[in-house]
Backbone bond lengths (Angstrom), bond angles and torsions (degrees), N, CA, C in turn:
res aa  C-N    CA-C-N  psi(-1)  N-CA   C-N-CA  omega(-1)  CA-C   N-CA-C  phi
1 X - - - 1.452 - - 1.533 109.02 -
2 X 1.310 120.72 128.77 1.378 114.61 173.22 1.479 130.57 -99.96
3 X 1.444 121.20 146.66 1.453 134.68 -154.48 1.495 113.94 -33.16
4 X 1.293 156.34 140.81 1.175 150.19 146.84 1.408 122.11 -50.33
5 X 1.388 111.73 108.88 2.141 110.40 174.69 1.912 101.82 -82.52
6 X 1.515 73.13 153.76 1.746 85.09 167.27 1.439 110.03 -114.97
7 X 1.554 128.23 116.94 1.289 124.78 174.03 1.674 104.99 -99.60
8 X 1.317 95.52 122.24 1.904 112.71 149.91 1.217 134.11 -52.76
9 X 1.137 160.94 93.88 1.297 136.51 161.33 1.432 122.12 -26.75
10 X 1.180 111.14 -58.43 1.830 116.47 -160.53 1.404 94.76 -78.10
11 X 1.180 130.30 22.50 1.575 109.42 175.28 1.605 85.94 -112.13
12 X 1.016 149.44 -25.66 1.724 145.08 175.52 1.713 83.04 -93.77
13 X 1.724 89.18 -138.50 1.429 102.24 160.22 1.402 129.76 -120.97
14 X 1.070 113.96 -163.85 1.762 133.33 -174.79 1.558 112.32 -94.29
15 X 1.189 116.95 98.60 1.719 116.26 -175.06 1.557 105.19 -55.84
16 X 1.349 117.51 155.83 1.467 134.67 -166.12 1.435 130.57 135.15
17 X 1.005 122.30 158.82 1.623 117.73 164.06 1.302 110.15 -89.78
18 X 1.445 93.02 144.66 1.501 106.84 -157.21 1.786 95.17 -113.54
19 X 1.320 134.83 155.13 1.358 129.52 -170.71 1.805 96.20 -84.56
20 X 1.318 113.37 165.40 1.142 125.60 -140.58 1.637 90.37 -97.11
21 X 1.095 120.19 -50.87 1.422 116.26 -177.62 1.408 112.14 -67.13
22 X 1.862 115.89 -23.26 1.266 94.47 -155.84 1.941 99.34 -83.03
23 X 1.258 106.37 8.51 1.902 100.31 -168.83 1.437 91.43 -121.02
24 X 1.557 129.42 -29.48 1.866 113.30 -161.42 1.328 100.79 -124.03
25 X 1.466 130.99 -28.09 1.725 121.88 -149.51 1.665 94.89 -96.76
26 X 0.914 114.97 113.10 1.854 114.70 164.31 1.256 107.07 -114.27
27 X 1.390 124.42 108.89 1.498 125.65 -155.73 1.531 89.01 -83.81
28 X 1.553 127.49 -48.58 1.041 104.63 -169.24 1.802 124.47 -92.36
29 X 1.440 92.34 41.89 2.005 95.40 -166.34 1.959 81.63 -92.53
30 X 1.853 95.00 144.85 1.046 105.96 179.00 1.618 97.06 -126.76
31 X 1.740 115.14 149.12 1.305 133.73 -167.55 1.311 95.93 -53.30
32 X 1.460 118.04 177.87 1.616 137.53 171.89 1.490 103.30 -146.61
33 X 1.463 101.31 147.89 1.458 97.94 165.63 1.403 128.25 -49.73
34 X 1.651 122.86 -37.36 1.321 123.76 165.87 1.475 130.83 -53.12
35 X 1.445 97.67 -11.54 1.566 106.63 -162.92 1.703 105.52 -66.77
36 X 1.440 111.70 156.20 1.729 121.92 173.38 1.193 80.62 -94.64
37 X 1.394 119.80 174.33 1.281 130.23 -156.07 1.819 94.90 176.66
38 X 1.669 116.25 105.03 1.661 99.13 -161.14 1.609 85.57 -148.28
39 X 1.651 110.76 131.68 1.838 113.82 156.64 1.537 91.64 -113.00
40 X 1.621 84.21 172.16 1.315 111.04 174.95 1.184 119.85 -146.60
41 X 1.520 127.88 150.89 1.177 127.77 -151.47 1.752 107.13 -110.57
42 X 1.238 141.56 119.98 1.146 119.24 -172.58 1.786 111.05 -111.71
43 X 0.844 109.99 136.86 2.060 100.11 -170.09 1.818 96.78 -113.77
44 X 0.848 115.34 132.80 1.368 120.42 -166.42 1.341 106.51 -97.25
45 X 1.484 109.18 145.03 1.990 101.82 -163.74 1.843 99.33 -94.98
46 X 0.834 88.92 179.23 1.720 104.42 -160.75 1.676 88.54 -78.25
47 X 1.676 139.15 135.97 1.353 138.99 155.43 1.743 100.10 86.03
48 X 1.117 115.43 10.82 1.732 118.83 159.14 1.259 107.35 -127.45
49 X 1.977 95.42 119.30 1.418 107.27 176.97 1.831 129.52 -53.54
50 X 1.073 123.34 148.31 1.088 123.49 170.35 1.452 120.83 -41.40
């Protein structure tokens, strides 16, 4: 039988949804030349709703 671990939360993180601005939206982040920069096109199949 092998040893029992103890996992922490606060040493990773805390499961949940997290609000959207507070982890991705930086209103005021401006591009860089290094930056990727990528769209994508999506074509919607025939009999799946929008």
């Amino acid at each position: 039988m092998s040893p029992q671990t103890e996992t922490k939360a606060s040493v990773g993180f805390k499961a949940g949804v997290k609000d959207y601005k507070l982890t991705y939206y930086t209103p005021d982040y401006e591009t860089k030349d290094t930056d990727i920069l990528a769209a994508f096109r999506v074509t919607p199949q025939p009999g799946v709703p929008p």
